[in-house]
C-alpha positions in Angstrom: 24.6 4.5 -118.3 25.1 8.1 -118.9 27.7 9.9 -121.0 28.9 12.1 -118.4 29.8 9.8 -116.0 31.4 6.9 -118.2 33.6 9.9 -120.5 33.0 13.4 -119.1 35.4 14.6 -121.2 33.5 13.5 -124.7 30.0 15.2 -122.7 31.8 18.3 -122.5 33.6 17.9 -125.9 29.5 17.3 -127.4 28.4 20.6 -125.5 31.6 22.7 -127.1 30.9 21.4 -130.2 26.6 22.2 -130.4 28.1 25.6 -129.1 30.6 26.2 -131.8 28.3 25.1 -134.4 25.4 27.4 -133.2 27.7 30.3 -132.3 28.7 30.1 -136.2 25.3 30.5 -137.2 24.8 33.0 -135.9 24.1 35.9 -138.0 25.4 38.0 -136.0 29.0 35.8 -136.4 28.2 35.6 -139.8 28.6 39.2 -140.5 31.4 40.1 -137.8 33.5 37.7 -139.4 32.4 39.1 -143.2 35.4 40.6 -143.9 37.2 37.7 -143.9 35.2 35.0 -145.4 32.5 36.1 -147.9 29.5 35.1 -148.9 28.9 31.0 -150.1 32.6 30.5 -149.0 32.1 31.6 -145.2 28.4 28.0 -145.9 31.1 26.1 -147.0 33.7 26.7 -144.9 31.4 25.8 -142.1 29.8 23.2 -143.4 33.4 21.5 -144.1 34.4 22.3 -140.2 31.0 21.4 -139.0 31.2 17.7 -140.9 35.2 17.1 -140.0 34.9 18.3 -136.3 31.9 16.1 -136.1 33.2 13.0 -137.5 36.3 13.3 -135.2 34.0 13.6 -132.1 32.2 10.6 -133.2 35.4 8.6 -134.1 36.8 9.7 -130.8 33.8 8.6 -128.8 33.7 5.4 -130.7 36.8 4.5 -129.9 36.6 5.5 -126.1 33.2 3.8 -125.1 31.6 0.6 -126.0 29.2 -0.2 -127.9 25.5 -0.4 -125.9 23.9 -3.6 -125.3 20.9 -4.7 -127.4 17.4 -4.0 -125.2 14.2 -5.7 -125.6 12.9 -6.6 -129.4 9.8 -4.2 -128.8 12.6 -1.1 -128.1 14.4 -2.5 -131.3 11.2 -2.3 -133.5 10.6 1.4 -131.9 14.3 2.5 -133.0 13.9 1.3 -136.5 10.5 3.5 -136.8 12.3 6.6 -135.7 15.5 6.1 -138.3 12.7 5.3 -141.1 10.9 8.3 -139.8 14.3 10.0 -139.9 15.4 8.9 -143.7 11.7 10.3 -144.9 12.0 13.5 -143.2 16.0 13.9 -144.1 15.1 13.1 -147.8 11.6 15.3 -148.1 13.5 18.2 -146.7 16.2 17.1 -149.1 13.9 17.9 -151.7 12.2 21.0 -150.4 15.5 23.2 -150.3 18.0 24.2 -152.2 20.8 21.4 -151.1 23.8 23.8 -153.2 22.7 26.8 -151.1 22.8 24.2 -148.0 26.3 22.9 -148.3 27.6 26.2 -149.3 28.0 25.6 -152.8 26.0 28.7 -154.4 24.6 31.7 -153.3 21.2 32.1 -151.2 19.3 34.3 -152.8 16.5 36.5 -150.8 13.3 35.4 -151.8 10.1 34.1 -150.6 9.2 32.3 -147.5 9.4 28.3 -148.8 6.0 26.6 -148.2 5.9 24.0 -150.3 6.6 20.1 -150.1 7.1 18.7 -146.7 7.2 22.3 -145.7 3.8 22.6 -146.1 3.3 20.0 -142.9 6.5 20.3 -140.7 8.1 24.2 -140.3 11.7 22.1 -139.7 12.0 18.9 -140.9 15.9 18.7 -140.4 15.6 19.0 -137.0 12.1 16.5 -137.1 14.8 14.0 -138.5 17.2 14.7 -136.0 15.4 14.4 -133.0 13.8 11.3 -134.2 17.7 9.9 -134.6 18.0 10.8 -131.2 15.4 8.5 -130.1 16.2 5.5 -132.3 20.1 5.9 -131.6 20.9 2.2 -130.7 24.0 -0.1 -130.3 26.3 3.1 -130.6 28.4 4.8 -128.2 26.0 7.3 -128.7 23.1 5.7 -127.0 23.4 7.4 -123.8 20.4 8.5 -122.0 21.4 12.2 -120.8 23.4 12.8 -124.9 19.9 12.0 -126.0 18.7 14.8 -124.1 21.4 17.3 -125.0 20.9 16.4 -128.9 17.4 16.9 -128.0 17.8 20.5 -126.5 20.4 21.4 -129.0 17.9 20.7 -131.7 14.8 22.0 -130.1 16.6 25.2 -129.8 18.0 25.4 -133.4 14.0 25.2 -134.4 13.8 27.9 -131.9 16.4 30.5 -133.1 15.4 29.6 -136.7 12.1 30.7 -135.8 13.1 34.1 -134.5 15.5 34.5 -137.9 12.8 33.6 -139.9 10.5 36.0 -138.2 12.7 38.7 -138.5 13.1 38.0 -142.3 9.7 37.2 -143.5 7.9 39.2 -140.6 3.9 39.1 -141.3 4.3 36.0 -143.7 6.3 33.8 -141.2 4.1 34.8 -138.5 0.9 32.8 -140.2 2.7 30.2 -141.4 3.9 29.5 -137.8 0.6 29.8 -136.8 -0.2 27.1 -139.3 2.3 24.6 -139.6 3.7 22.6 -136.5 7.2 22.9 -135.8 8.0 19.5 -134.9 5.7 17.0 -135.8 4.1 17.1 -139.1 0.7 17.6 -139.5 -1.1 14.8 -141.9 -4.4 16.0 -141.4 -7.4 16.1 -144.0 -8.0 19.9 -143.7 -4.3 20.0 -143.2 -2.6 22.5 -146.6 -1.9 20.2 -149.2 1.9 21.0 -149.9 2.9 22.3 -153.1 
């Protein structure tokens, strides 16, 4: 059953919301609204709106749908490999970035292009985890075939404008690391870069 035919009203409240949230990362939001909110404050303002407006959506749609029905034990077994894949790739990124400069409590600091750990395998393990949440959504209001697909364009194209900030950034250097490194789906090769 889809989303948009059983609430459209939560569908359309999803797509407002990955529009808000991307429209206010932008960096071209960022600096038009500078004046008001500066520096680590304007992070962790929207990290705070981004985490309240999200757990009202999912409260909302929690209490508006029901839950899914359980599928067959092979699709169970395939949904608790993508959340495990999920938990690793949440908690390596975890580790390869600054997690104050994340949530907006301290300052980012220009600097080099981070390479190291699991970034050394995967350019964007946040949204590697995410998109592998998306496929092992189950038993949740949330497991919706066609929100599944908009969490998965929403996140393909958050890799996607991060690559273009990045680029513009770190120019020549980001440019061979993309070259290198996969975007998605983490390379555990032999002649693959050991991370740092």
């Amino acid at each position: 059953m889809s989303l948009w035919s059983q609430a459209p009203e939560i569908f359309a409240a999803w797509l407002a919301w990955f529009a808000a949230h991307s429209l206010f990362a932008a960096d071209r939001t960022k600096k038009a609204l500078a004046p008001l909110v500066r520096g680590r404050r304007y992070r962790l303002l929207y990290v705070m709106v981004s985490c309240v407006s999200l757990a009202g959506l999912l409260a909302w749609e929690t209490a508006a749908l029901p839950l899914s029905e359980a599928r067959y034990p092979v699709w169970q077994v395939f949904r608790a490999a993508c959340l495990a894949y999920a938990v690793f790739m949440f908690a390596a990124a975890s580790r390869a970035y600054d997690n104050r400069v994340f949530l907006g409590l301290a300052e980012e600091r220009e600097g080099e292009l981070q390479t190291g750990g699991i970034l050394g395998r995967v350019r964007h393990p946040w949204y590697s985890g995410g998109l592998a949440v998306a496929a092992g959504l189950g038993q949740t209001p949330l497991d919706r075939w066609d929100f599944r697909l908009l969490l998965a364009a929403y996140l393909v194209a958050g890799c996607l404008i991060e690559d273009r900030r990045l680029a513009r950034r770190f120019g020549k250097g980001f440019t061979e690391y993309r070259r290198r490194v996969p975007m998605l789906v983490p390379m555990f090769r032999k002649d693959s870069p050991a991370p740092s």
